[in-house]
C-alpha positions as CSV (number, residue, x, y, z in Angstrom):
1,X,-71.7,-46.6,-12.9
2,X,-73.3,-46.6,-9.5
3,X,-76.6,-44.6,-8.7
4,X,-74.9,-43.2,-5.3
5,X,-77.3,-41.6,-2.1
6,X,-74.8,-41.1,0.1
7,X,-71.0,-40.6,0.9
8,X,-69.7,-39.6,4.2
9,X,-68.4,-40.9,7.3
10,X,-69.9,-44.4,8.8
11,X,-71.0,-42.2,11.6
12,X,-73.8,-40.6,9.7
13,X,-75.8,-43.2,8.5
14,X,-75.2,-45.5,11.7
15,X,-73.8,-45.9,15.4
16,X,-70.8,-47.4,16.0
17,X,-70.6,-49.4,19.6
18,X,-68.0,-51.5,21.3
19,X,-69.6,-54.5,21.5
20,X,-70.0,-54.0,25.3
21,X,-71.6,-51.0,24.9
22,X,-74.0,-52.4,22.0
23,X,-75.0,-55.0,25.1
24,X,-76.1,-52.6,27.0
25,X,-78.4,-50.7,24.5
26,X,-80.2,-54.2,23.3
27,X,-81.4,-54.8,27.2
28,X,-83.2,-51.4,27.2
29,X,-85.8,-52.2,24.0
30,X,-87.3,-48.4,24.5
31,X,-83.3,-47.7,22.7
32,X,-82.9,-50.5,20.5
33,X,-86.1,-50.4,18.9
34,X,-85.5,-52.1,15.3
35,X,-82.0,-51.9,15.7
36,X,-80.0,-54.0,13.0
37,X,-76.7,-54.9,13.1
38,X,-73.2,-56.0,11.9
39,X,-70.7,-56.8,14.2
40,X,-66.7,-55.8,12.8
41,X,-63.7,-57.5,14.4
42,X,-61.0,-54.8,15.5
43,X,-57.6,-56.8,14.2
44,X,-57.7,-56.0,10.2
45,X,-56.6,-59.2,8.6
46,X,-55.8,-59.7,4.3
47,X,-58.6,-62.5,4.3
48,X,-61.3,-63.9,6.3
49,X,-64.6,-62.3,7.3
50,X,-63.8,-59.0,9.0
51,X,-67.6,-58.1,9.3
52,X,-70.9,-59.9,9.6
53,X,-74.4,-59.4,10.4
54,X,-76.6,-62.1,12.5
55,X,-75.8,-63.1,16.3
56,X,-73.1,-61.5,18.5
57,X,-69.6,-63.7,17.9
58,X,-67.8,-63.4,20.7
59,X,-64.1,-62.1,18.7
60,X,-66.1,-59.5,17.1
61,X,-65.1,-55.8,19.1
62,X,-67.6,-53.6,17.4
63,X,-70.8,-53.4,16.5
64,X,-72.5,-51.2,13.7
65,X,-76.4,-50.8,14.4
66,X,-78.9,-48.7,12.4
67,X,-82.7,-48.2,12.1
68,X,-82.5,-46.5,8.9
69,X,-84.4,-48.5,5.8
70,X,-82.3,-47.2,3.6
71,X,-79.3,-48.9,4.6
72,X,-78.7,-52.9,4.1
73,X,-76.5,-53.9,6.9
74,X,-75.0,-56.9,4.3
75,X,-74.1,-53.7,2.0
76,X,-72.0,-52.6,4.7
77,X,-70.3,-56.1,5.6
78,X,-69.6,-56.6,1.7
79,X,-67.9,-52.8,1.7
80,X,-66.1,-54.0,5.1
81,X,-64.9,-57.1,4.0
82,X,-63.6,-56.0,0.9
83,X,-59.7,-55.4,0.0
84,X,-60.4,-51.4,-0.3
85,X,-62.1,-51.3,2.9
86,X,-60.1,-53.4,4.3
87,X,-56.5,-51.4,3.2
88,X,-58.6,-48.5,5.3
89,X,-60.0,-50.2,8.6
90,X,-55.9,-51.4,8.3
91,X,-54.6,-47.7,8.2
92,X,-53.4,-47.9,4.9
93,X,-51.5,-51.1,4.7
94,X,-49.2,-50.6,7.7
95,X,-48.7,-54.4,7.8
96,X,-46.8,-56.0,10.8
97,X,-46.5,-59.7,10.4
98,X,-49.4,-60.2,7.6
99,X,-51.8,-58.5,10.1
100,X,-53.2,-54.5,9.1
101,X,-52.4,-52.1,12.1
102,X,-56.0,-52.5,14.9
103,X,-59.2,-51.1,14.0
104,X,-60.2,-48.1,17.0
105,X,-63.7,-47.1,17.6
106,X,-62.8,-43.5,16.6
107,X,-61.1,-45.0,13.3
108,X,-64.3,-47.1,12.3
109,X,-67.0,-44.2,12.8
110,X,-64.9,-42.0,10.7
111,X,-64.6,-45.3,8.0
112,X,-66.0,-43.7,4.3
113,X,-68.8,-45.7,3.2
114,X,-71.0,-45.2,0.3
115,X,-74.5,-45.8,0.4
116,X,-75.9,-47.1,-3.5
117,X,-79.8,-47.3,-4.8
118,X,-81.5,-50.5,-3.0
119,X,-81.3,-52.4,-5.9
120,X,-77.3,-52.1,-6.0
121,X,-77.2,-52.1,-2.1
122,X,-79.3,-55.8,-2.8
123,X,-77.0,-57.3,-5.5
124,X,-73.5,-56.7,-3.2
125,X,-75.4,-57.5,-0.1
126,X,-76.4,-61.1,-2.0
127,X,-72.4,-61.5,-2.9
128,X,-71.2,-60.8,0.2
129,X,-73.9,-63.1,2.3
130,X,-73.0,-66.0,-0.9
131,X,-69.2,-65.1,-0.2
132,X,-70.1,-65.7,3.7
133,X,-71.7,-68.9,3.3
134,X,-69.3,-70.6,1.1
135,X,-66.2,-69.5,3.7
136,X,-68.3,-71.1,7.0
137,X,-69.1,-74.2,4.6
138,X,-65.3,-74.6,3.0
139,X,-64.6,-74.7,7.1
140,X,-66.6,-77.2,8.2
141,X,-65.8,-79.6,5.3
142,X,-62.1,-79.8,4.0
143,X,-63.5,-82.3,1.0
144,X,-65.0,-79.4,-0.9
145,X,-65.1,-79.8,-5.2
146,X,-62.2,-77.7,-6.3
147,X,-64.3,-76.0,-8.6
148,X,-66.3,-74.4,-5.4
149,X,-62.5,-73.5,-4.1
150,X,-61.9,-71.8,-7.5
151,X,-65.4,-69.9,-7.2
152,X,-64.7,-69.2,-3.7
153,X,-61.9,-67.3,-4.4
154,X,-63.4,-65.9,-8.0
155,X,-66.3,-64.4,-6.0
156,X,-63.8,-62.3,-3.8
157,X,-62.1,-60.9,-6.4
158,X,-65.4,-59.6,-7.5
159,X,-66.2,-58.3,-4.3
160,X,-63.2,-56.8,-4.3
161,X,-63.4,-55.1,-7.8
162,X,-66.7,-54.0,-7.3
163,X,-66.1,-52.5,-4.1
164,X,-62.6,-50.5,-5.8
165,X,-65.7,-49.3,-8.4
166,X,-67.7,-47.8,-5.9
167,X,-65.0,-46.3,-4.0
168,X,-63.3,-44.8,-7.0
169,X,-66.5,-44.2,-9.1
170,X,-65.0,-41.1,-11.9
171,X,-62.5,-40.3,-10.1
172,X,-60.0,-41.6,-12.7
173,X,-61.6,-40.7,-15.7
174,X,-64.4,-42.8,-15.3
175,X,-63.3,-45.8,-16.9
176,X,-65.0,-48.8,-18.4
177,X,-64.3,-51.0,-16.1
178,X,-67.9,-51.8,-14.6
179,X,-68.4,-55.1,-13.1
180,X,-71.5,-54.5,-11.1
181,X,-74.3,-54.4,-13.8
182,X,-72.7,-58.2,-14.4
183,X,-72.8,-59.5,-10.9
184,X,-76.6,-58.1,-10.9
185,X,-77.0,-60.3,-14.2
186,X,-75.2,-63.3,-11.9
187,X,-77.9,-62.5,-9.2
188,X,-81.1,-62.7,-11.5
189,X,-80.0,-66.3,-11.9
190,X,-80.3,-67.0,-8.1
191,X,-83.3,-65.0,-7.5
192,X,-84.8,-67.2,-10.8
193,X,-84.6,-70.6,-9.5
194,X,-87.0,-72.1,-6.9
195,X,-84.7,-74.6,-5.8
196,X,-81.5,-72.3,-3.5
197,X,-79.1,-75.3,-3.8
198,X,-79.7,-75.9,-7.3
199,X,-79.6,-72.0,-7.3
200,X,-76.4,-71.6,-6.1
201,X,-74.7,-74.7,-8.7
202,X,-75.9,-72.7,-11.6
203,X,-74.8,-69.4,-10.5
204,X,-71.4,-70.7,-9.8
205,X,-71.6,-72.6,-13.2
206,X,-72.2,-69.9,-15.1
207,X,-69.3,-67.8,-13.9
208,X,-66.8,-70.4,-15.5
209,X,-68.7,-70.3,-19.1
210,X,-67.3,-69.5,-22.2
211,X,-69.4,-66.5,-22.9
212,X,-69.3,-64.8,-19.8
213,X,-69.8,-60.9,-19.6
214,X,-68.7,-60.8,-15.6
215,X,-65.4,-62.4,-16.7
216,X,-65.0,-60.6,-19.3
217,X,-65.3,-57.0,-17.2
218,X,-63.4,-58.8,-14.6
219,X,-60.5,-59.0,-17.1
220,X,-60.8,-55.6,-18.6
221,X,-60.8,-54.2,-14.8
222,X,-57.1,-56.4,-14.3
223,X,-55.9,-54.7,-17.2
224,X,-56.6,-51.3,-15.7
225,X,-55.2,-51.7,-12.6
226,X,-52.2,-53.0,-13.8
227,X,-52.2,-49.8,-15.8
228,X,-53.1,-47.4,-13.4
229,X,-52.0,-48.9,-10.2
230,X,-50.6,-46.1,-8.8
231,X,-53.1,-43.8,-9.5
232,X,-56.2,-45.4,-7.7
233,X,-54.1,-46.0,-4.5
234,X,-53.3,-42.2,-4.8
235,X,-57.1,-41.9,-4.6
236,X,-57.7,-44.1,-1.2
237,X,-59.2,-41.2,1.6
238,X,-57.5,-40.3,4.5
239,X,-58.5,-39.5,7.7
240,X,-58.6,-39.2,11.4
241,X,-58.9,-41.2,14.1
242,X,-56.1,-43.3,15.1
């Protein structure tokens, strides 16, 4: 499914700082260089935006920096805020009160990523940043069209499959569950239209057509994990650090 470069431990392809400690790199520019960033909030919660890239917000405890070209910082935050990654950063769903057991600096460097071609890296990068967006929007107005709710929470289910793809990718037979190759279909939309606000009407639109080949893998990945449930949570790493 996925044309993968890389999969490993966050650690390799970036630092990982306290956001303290980030601080203090940024004032000395001889170490920050063209550092960029995504800051990840230490309590694991089921929704929300656990990571995101652009200033420093102040309840965000870690920060993830990297000079390396190869690596979209927005890739990370959509792998980060997805329901796989998230079950991880949590420590494997030890749940006390709705809230995942802390994030620890030692727990996110050892966090499995895994790094896809640039074009791939591009398409969840967009869904993630277009996830982003429509959460700080919903926020600041409580009057949003129902339809923009329903594509809201459409959108992170995506994610959320997509991201289960990647992490999963023939490990269970290598189904045909694909969803990706969709989304990047969604994308082309986007990236087709001049106007971004007009853009972003038709791409959400289009996800609730009749002929709709996202949907339609969406529905066929359901069916799956109904089926095999067990099996891909089997498949979820483990490892140090907490």
């Amino acid at each position: 499914m996925t044309n993968e470069l890389y999969r490993g431990d966050l650690s390799d392809v970036a630092k990982v700082y306290t956001t303290n400690g980030y601080l203090k790199v940024v004032q000395d520019k001889r170490k920050s260089g063209s550092l960029k960033s995504l800051y990840v909030k230490k309590q694991v919660t089921k929704d929300g935006i656990q990571a995101r890239t652009g200033t420093c917000p102040k309840d965000y405890s870690y920060v993830v920096a990297t000079t390396d070209i190869n690596v979209d910082m927005d890739y990370l935050a959509f792998l980060i805020n997805s329901f796989p990654w998230r079950i991880m950063l949590g420590n494997g769903l030890k749940v006390i009160e709705g809230i995942y057991t802390p994030t620890s600096l030692g727990g996110l460097k050892k966090l499995p990523v895994i790094i896809l071609s640039k074009e791939e890296q591009e398409a969840c990068a967009f869904l993630n940043t277009f996830i982003t967006a429509m959460y700080d929007d919903m926020g600041k107005d409580e009057k949003m069209a129902d339809f923009i709710k329903k594509a809201y929470r459409y959108l992170i289910e995506v994610r959320n499959y997509i991201a289960l793809e990647i992490l999963l990718d023939g490990k269970l037979g290598n189904p045909d569950i694909s969803v990706l190759s969709a989304w990047m279909k969604k994308k082309s939309i986007y990236d087709n239209t001049q106007d971004k606000k007009e853009a972003a009407i038709l791409l959400v639109t289009s996800i609730f057509s009749s002929n709709n080949d996202l949907r339609n893998r969406m529905n066929k990945m359901r069916m799956y994990i109904d089926e095999n449930e067990d099996a891909i949570f089997n498949k979820f790493p483990k490892w140090p650090g907490r």
